[in-house]
BALOBA-1460 file (C-alpha; in Angstrom, 3 decimals):
// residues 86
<rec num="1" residu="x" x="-4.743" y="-5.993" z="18.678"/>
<rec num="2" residu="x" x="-3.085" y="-5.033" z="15.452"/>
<rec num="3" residu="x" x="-4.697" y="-7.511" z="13.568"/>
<rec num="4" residu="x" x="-7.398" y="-5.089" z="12.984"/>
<rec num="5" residu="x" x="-9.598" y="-5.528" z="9.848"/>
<rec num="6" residu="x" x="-10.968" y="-2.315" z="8.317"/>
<rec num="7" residu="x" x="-11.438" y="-1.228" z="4.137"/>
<rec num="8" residu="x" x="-10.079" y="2.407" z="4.543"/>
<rec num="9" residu="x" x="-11.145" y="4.490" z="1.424"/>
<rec num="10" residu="x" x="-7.667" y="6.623" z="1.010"/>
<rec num="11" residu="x" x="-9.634" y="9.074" z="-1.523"/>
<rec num="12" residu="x" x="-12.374" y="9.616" z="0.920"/>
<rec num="13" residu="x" x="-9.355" y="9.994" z="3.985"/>
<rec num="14" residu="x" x="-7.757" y="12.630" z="1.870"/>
<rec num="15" residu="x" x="-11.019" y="14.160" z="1.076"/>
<rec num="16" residu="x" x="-11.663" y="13.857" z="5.111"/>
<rec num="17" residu="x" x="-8.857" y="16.221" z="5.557"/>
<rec num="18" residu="x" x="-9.522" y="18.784" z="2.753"/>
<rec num="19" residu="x" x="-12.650" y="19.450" z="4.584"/>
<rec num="20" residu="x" x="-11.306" y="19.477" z="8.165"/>
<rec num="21" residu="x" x="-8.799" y="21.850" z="6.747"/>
<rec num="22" residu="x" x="-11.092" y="24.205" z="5.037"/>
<rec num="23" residu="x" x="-13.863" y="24.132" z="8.147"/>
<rec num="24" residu="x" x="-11.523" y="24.099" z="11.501"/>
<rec num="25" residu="x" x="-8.961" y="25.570" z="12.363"/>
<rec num="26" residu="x" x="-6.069" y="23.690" z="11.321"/>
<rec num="27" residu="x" x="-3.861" y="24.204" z="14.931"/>
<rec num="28" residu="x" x="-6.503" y="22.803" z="17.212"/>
<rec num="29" residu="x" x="-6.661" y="19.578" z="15.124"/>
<rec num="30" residu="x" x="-2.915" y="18.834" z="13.725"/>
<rec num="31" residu="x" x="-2.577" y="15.723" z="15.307"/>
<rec num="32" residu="x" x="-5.855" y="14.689" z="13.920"/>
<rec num="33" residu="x" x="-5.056" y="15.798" z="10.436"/>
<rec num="34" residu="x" x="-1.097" y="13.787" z="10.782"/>
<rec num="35" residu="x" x="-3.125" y="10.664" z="11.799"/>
<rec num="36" residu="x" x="-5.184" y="11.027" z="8.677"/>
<rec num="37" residu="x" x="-2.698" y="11.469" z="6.211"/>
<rec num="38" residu="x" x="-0.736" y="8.414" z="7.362"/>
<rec num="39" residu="x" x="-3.737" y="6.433" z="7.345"/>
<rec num="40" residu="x" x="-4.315" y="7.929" z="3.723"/>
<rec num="41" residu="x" x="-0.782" y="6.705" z="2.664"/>
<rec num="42" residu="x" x="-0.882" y="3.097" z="4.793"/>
<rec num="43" residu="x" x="-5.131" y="1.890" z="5.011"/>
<rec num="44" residu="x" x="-4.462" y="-1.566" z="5.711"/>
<rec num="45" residu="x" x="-2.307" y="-0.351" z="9.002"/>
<rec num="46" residu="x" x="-3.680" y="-1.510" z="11.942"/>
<rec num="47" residu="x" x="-1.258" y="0.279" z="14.705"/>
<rec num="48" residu="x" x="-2.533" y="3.696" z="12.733"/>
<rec num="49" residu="x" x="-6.133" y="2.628" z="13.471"/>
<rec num="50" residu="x" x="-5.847" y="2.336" z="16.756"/>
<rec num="51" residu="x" x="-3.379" y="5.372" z="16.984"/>
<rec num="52" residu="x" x="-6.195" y="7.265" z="14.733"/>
<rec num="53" residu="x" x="-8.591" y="6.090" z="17.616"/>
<rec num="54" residu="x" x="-6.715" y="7.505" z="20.350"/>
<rec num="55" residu="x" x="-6.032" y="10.789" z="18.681"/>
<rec num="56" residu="x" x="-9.935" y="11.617" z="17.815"/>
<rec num="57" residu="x" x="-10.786" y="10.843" z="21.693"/>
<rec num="58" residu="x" x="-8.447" y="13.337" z="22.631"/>
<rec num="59" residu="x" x="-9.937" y="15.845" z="20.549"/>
<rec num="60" residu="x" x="-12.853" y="16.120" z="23.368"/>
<rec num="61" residu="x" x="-15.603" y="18.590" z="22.486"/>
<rec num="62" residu="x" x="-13.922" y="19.047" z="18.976"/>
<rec num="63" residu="x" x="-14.983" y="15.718" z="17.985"/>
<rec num="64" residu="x" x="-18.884" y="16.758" z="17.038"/>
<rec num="65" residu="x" x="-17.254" y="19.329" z="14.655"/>
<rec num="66" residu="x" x="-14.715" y="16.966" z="13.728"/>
<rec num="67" residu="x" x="-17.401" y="14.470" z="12.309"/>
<rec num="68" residu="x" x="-19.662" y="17.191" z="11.370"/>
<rec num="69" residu="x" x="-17.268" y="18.304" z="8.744"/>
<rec num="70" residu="x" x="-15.630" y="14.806" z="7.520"/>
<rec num="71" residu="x" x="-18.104" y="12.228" z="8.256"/>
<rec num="72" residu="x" x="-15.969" y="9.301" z="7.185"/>
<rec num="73" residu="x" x="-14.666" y="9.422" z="9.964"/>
<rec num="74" residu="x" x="-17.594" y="7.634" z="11.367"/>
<rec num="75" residu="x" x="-17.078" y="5.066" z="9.098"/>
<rec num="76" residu="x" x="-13.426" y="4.394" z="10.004"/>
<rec num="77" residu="x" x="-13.889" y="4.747" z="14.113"/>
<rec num="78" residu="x" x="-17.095" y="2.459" z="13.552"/>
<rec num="79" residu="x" x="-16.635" y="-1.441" z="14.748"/>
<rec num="80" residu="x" x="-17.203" y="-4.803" z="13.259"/>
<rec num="81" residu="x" x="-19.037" y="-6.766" z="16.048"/>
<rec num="82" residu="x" x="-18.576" y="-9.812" z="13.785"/>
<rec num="83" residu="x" x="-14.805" y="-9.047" z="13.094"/>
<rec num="84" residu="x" x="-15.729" y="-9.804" z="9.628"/>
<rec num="85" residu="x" x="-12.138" y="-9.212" z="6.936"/>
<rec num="86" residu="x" x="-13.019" y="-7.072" z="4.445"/>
């Protein structure tokens, strides 16, 4: 399940962040914001898209705010039916 295809935008990841950072609080959501940041550094990383996955879900009732503040992340948690490479 690694071999996961997905064109991650690092400028719009790093952007992602800024705004979580400047519109939650930063404690409730560090994991979140780690994820992020490695993803930023390593996009074509498919164990941090899953791991990215797993950390948003545990954000629970956070993750409205969470998208309502960096909605790129929509883009990245979004699926390719057609498992089309980018």
């Amino acid at each position: 399940m690694t071999n996961v295809f997905k064109d991650i935008d690092p400028t719009r990841v790093k952007r992602s962040i800024h705004l979580l950072k400047q519109n939650m609080n930063e404690g409730d959501i560090v994991p979140l914001l780690e994820i992020l940041q490695q993803l930023a550094e390593d996009p074509t990383n498919g164990e941090l898209l899953i791991r990215f996955s797993e950390v948003f879900e545990g954000l629970g009732i956070m993750q409205g705010a969470a998208l309502t503040y960096a909605p790129y992340l929509t883009i990245i948690l979004s699926d390719d039916p057609f498992n089309n490479p980018p």
